[in-house]
N, C-alpha and C positions, 0 to 999 in steps of 0.2 A: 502603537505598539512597536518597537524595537526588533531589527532584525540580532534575534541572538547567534544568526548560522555562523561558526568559526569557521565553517569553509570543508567542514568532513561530511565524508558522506554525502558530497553531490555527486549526484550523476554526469560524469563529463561527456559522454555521446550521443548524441541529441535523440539518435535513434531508441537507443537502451531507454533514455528519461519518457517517449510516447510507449515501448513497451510496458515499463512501470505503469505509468499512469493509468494505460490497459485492463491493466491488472488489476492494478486498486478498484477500479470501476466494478470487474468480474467480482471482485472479493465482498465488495460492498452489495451490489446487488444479489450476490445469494446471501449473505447475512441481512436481507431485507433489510438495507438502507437504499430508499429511491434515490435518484436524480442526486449522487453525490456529488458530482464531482461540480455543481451549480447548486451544493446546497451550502450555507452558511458556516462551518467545521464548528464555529466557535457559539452555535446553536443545538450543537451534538454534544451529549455527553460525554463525559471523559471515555467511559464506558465502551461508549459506539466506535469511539475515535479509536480508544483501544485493542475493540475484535478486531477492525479491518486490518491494524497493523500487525496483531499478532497472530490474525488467519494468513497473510500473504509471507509471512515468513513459515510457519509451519507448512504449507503449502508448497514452497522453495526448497527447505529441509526433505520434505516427502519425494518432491520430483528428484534433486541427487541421487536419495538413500536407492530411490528406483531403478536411478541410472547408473548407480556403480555396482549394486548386486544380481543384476541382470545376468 
């Protein structure tokens, strides 16, 4: 399979990229996906693949909106 990344949307601080990944771990395991981040992605449904990305962005969204109308 082909790397399609044009190069946007990488994470350039190595630090931020083990935060993320943090994340995604948290995000996956309360949307009961086990052992994501050793699990196969391309064994997951679009679906599953889907929640984790679009729970850690709402999730992102939520913590701002918190921190600016505090």
């Amino acid at each position: 399979m082909a790397n399609n990344n044009t190069g946007k949307n990488q994470i350039q601080i190595p630090e931020a990229k083990k935060a993320m990944e943090q994340f995604k771990m948290e995000v996956a395991n309360e949307l009961g996906i086990a052992n994501y981040d050793t699990v196969d992605k391309g064994n997951l449904t679009a679906r599953q693949n889907g929640y984790v990305g679009g729970n850690m962005v709402k999730k992102m969204i939520q913590t701002i909106e918190q921190q600016n109308f505090k």
